[in-house]
N, CA, C and O atoms as CSV, one atom per row, in Angstrom:
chain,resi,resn,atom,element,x,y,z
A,1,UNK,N,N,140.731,2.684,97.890
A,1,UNK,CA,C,141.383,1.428,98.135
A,1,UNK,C,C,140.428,0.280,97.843
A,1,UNK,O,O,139.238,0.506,98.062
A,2,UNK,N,N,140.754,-0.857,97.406
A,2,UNK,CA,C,140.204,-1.651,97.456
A,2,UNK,C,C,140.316,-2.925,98.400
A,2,UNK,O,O,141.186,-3.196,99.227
A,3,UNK,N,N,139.189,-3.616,98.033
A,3,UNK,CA,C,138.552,-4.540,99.618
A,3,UNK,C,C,139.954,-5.686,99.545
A,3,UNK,O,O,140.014,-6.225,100.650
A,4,UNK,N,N,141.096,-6.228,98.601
A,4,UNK,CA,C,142.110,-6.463,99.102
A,4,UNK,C,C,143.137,-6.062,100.034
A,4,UNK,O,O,143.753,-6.780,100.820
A,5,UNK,N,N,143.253,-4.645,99.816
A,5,UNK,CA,C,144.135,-3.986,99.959
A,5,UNK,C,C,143.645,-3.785,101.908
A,5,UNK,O,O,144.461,-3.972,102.810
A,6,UNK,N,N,142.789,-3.550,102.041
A,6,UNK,CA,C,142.434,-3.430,103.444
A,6,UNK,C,C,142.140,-4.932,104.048
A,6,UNK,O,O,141.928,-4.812,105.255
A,7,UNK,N,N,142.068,-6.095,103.694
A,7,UNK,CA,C,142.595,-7.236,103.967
A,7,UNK,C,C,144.121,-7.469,104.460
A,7,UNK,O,O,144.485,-8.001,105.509
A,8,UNK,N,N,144.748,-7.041,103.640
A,8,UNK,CA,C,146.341,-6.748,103.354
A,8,UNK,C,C,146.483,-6.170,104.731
A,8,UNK,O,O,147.306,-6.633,105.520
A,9,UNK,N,N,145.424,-4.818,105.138
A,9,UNK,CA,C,146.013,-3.631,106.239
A,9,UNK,C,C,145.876,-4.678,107.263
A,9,UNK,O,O,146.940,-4.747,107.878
A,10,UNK,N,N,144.942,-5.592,107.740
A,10,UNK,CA,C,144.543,-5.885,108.450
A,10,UNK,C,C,145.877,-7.144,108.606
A,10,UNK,O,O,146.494,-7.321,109.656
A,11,UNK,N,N,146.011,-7.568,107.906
A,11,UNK,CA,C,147.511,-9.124,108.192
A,11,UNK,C,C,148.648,-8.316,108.113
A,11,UNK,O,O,149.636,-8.819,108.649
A,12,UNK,N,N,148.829,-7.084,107.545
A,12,UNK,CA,C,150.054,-6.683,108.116
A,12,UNK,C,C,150.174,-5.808,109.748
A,12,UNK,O,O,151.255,-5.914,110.328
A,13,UNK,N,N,149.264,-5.132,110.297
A,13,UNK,CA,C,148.807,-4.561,111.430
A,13,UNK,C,C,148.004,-5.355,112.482
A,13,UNK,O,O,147.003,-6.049,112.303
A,14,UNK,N,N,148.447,-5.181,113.233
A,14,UNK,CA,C,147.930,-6.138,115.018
A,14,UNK,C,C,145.777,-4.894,114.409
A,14,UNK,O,O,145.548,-4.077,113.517
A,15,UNK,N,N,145.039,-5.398,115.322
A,15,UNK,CA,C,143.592,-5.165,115.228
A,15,UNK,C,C,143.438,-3.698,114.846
A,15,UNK,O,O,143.196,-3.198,113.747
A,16,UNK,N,N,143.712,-2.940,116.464
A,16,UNK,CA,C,143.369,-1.608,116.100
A,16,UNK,C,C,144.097,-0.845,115.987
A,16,UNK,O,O,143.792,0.185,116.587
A,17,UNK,N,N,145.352,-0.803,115.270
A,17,UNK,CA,C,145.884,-0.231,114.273
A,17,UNK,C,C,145.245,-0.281,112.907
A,17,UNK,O,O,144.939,0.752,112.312
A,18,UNK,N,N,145.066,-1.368,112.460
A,18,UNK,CA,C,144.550,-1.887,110.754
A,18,UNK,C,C,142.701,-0.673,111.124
A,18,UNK,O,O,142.224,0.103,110.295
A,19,UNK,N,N,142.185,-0.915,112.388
A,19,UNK,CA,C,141.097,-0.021,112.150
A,19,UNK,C,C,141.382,1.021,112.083
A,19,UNK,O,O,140.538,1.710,111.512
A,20,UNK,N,N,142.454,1.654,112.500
A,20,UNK,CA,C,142.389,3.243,112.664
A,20,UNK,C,C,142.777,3.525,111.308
A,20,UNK,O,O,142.426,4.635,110.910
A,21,UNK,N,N,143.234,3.004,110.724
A,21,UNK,CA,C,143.912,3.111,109.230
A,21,UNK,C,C,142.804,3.105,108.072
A,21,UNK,O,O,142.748,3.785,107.048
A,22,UNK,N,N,141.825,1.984,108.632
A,22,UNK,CA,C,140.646,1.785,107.691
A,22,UNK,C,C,139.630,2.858,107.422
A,22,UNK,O,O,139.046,3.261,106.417
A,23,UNK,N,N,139.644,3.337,109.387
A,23,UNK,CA,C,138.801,4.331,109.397
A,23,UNK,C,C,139.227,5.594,109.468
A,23,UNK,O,O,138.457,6.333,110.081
A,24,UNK,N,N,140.400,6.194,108.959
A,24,UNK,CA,C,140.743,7.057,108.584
A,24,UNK,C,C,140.636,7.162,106.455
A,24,UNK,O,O,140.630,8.053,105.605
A,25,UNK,N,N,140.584,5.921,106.487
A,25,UNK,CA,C,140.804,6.115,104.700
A,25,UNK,C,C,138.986,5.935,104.642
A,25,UNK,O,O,138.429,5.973,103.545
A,26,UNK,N,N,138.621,5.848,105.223
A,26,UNK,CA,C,136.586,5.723,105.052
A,26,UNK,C,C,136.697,6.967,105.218
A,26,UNK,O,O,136.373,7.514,104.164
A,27,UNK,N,N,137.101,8.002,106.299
A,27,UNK,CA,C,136.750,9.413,106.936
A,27,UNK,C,C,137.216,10.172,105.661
A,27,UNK,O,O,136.496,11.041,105.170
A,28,UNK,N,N,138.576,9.799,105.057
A,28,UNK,CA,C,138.951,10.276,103.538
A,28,UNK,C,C,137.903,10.419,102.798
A,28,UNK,O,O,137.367,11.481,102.482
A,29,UNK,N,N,137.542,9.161,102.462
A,29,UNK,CA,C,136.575,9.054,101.519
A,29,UNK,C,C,135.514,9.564,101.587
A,29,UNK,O,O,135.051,9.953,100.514
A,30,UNK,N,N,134.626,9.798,102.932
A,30,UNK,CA,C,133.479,10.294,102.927
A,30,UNK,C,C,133.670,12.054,102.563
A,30,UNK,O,O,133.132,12.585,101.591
A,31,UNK,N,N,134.413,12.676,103.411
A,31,UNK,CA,C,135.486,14.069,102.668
A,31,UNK,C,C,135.228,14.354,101.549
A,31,UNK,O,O,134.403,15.083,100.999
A,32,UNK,N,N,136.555,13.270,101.039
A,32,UNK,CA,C,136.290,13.915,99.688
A,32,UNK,C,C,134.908,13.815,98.593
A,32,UNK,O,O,134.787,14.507,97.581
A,33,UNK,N,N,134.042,12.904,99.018
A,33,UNK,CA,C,132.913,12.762,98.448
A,33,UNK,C,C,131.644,13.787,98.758
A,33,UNK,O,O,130.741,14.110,97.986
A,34,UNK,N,N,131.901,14.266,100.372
A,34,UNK,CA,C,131.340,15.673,100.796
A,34,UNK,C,C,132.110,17.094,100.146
A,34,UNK,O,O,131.572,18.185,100.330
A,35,UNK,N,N,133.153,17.010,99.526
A,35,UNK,CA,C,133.542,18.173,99.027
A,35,UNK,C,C,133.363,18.182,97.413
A,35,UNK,O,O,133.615,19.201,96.771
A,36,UNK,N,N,132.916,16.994,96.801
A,36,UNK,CA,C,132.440,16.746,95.371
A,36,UNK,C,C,130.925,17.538,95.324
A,36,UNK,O,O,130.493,18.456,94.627
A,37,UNK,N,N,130.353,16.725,96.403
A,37,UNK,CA,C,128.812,16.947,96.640
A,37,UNK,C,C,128.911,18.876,97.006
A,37,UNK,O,O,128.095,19.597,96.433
A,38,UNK,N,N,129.405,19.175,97.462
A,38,UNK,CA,C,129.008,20.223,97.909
A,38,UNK,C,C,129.584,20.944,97.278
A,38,UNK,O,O,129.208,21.995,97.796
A,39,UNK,N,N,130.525,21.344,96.194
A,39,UNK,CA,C,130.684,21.868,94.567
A,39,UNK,C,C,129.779,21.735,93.844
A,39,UNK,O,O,129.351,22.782,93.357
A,40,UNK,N,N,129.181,20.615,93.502
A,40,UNK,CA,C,128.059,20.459,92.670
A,40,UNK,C,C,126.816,21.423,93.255
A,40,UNK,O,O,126.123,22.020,92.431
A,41,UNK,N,N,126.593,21.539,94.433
A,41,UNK,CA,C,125.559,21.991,94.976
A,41,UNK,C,C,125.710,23.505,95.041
A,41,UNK,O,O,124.757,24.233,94.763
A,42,UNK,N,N,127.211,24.115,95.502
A,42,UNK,CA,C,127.505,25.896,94.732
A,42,UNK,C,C,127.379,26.134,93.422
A,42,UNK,O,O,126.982,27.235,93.039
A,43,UNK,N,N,127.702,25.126,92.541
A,43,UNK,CA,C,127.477,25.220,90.913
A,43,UNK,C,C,125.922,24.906,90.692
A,43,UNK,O,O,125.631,25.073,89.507
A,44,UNK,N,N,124.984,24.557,91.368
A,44,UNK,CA,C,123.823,24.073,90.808
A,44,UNK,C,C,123.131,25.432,91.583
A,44,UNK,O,O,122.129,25.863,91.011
A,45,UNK,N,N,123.523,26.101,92.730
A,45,UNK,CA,C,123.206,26.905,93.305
A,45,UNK,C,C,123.541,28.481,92.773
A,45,UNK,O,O,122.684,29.357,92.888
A,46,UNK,N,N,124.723,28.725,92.244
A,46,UNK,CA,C,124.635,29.667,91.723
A,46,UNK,C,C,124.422,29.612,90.254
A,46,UNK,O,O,125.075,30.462,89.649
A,47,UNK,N,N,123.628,28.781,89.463
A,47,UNK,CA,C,123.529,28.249,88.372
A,47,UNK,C,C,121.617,29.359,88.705
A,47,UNK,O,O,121.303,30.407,88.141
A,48,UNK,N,N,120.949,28.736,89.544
A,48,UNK,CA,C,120.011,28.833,90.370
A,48,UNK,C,C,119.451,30.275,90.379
A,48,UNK,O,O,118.357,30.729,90.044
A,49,UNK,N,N,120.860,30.987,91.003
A,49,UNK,CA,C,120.401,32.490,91.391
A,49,UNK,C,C,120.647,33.248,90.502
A,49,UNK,O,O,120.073,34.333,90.591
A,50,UNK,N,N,121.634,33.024,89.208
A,50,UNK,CA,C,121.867,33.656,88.170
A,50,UNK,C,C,120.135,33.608,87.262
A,50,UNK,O,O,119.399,34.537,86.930
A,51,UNK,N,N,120.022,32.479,87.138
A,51,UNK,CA,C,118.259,32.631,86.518
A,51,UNK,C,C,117.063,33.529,87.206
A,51,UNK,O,O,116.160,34.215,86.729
A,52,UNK,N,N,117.528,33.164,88.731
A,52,UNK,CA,C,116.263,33.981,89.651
A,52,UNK,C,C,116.902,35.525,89.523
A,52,UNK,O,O,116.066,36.298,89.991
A,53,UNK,N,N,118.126,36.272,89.039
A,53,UNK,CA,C,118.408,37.195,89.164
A,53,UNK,C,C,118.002,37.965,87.739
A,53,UNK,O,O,117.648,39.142,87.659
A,54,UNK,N,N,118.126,37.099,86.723
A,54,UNK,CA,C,117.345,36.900,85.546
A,54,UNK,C,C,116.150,37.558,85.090
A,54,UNK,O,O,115.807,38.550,84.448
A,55,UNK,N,N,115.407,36.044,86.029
A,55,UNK,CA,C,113.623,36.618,86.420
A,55,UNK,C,C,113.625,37.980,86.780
A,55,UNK,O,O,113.328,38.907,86.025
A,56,UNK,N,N,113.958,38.067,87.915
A,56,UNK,CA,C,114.068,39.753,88.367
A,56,UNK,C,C,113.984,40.831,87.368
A,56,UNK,O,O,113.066,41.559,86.991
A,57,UNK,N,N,115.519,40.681,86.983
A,57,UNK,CA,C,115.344,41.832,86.268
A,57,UNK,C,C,114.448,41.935,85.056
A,57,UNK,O,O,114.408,42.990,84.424
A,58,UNK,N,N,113.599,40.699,84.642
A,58,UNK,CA,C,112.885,40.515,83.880
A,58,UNK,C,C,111.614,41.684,83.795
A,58,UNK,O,O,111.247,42.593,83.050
A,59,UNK,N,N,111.181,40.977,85.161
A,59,UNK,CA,C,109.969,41.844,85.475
A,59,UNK,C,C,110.282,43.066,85.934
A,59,UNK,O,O,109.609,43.975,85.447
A,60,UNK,N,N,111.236,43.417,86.854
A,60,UNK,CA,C,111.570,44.753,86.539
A,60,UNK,C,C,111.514,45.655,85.308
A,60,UNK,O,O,111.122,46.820,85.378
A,61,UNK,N,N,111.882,45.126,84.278
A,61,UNK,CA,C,111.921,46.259,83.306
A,61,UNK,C,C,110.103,46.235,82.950
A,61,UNK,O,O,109.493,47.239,82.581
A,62,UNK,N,N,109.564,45.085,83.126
A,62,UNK,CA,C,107.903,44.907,82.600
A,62,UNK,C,C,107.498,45.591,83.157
A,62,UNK,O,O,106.756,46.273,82.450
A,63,UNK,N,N,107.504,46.197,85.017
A,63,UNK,CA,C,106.921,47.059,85.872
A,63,UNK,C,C,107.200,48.039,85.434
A,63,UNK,O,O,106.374,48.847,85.009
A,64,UNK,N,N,108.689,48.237,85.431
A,64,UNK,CA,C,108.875,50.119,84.776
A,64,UNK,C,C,108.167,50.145,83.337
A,64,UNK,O,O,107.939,51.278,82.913
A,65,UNK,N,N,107.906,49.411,82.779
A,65,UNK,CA,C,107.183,49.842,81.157
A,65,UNK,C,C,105.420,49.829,81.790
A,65,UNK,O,O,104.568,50.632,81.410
A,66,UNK,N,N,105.196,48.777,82.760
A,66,UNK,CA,C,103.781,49.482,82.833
A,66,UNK,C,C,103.433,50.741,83.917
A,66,UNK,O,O,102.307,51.236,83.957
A,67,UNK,N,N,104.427,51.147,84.699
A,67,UNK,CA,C,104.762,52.136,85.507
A,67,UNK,C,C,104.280,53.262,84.166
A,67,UNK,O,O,103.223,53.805,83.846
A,68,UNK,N,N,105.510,53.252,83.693
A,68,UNK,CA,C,105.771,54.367,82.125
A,68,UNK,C,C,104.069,54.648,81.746
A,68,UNK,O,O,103.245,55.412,82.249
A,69,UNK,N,N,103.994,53.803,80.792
A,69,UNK,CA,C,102.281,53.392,80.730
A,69,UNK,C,C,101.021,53.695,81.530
A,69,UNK,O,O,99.971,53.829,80.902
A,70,UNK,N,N,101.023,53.805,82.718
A,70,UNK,CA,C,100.159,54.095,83.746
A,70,UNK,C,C,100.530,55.759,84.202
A,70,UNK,O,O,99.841,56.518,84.883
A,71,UNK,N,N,101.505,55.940,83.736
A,71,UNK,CA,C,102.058,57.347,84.375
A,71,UNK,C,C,101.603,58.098,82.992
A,71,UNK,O,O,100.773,58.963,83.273
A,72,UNK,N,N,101.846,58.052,81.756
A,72,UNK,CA,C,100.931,59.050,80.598
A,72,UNK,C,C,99.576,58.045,80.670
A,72,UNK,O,O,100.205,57.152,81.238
A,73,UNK,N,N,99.032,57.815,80.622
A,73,UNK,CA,C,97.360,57.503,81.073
A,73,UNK,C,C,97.149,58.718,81.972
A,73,UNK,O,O,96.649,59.840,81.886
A,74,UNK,N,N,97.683,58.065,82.747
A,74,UNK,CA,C,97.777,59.393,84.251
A,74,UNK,C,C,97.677,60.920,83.650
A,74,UNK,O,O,96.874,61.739,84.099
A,75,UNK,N,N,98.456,61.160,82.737
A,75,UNK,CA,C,98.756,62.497,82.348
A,75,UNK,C,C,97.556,62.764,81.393
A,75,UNK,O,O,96.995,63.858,81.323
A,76,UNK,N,N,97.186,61.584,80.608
A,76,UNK,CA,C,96.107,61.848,80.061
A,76,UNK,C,C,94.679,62.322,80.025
A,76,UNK,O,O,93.982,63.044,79.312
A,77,UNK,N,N,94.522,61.382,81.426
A,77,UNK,CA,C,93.308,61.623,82.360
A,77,UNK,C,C,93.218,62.683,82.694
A,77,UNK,O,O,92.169,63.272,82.432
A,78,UNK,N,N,94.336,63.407,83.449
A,78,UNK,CA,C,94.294,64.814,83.856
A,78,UNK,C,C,93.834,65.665,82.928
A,78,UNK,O,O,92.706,66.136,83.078
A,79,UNK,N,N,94.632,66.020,81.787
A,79,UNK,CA,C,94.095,66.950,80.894
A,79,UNK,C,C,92.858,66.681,80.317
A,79,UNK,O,O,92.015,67.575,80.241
A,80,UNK,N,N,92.607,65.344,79.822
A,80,UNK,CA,C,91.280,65.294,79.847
A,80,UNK,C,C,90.342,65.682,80.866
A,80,UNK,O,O,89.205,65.981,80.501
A,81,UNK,N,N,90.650,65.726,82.125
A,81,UNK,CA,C,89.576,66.218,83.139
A,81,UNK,C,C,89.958,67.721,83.324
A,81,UNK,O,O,89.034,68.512,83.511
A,82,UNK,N,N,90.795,68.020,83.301
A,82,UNK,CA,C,91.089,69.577,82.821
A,82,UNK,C,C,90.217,70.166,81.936
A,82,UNK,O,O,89.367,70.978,82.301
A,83,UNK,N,N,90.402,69.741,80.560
A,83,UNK,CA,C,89.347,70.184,79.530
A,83,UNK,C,C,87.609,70.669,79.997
A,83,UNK,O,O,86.959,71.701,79.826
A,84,UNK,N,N,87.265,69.119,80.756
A,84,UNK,CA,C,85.945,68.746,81.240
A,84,UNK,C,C,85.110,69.667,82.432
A,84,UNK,O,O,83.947,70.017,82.631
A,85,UNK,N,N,86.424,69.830,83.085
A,85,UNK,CA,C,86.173,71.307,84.079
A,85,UNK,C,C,86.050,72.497,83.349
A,85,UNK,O,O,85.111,73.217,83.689
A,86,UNK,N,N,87.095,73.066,82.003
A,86,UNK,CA,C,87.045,74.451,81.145
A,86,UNK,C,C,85.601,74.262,80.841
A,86,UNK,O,O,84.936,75.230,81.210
A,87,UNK,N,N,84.811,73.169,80.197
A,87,UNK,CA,C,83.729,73.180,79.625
A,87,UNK,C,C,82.563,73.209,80.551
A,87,UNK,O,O,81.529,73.638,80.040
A,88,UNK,N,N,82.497,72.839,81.836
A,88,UNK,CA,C,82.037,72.667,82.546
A,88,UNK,C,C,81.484,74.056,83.238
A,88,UNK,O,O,80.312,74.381,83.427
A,89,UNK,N,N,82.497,74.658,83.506
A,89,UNK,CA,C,82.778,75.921,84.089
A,89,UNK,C,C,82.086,77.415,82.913
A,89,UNK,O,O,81.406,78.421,83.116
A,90,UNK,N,N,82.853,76.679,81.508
A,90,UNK,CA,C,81.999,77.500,80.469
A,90,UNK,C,C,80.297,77.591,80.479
A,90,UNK,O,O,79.535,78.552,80.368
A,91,UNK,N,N,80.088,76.290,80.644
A,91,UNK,CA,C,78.657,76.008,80.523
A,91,UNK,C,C,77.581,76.897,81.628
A,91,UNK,O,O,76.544,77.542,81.470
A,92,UNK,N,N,78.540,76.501,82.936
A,92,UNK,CA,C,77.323,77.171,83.756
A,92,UNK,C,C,77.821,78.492,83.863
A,92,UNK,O,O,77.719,78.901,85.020
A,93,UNK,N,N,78.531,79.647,82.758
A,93,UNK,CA,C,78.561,80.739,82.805
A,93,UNK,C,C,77.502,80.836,81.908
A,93,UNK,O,O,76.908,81.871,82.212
A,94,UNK,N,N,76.877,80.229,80.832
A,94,UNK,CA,C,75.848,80.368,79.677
A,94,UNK,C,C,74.794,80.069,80.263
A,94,UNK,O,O,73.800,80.667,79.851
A,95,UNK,N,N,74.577,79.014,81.474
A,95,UNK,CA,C,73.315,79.107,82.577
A,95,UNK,C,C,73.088,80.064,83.058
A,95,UNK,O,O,71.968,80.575,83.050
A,96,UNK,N,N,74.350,80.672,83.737
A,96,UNK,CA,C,73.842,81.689,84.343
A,96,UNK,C,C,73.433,83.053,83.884
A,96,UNK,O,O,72.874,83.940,84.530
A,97,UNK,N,N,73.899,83.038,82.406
A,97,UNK,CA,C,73.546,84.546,81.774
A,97,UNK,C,C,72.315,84.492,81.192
A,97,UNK,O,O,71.612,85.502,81.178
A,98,UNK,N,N,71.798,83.046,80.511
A,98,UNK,CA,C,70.763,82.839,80.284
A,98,UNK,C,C,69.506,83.027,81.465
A,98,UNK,O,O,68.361,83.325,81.123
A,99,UNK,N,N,69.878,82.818,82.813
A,99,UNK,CA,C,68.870,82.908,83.879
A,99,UNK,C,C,68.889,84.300,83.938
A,99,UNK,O,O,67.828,84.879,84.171
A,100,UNK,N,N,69.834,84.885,83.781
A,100,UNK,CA,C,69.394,86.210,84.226
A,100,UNK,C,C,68.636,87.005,82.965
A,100,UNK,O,O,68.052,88.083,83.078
A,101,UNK,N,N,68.757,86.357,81.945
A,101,UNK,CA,C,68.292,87.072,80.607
A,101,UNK,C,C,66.692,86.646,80.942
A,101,UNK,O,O,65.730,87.388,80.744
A,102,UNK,N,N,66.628,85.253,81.506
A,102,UNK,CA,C,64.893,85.062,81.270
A,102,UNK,C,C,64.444,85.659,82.647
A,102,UNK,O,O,63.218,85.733,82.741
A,103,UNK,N,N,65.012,86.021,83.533
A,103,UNK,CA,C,64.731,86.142,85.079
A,103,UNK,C,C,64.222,85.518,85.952
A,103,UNK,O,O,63.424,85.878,86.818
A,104,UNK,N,N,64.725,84.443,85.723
A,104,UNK,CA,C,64.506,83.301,86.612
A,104,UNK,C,C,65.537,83.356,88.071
A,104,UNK,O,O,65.095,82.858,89.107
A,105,UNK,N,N,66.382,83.745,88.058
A,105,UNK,CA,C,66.958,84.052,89.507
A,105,UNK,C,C,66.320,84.624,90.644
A,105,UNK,O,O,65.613,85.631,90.633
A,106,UNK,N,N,66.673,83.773,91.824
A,106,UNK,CA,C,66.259,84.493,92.870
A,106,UNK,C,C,67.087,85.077,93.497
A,106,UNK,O,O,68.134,84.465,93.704
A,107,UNK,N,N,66.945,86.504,94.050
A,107,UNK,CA,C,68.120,87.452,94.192
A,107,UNK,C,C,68.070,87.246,95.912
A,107,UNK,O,O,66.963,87.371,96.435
A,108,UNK,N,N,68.870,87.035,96.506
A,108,UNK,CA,C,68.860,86.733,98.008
A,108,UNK,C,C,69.374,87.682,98.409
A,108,UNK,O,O,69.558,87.822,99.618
């Protein structure tokens, strides 16, 4: 409404009638301007969580690829330390046949 028109309310209506009228079309107005505002704010909000849901799954798939990645390393390491033990284990069988060939053992 405009500032005539509530001039108008006021010379056609005794006092507080013309207010209750005024301040019912203000209580309108603030309404509907709280139900503008607060659309904008579900649209800016789920605008919001669609990106942060985004992000997420972003790095999700980056963790499972360095998960993946860290898990054959993993597998790698093992057999490599597998190997390192066969050779290991080989070796001090050639110590020990060699000690007994020079007789260096002490027999307890």
């Amino acid at each position: 409404m405009e500032n005539a028109e509530f001039v108008n309310i006021f010379q056609a209506f005794d006092f507080p009638t013309a207010l209750c009228i005024v301040s019912l079309c203000a209580f309108a107005w603030i309404a509907k301007r709280f139900l503008e505002v607060s659309k904008e704010w579900k649209e800016e909000s789920i605008k919001l969580r669609d990106h942060y849901i985004g992000h997420l799954q972003q790095n999700q798939v980056e963790i499972s690829g360095a998960i993946l990645e860290n898990a054959a390393a993993a597998k790698e390491y093992a057999s490599a330390l597998k190997e390192t033990m066969t050779s290991i284990n080989r070796f001090s069988l050639i110590l020990e046949r060699l000690e007994k060939k020079l007789g260096i053992v002490k027999e307890e």
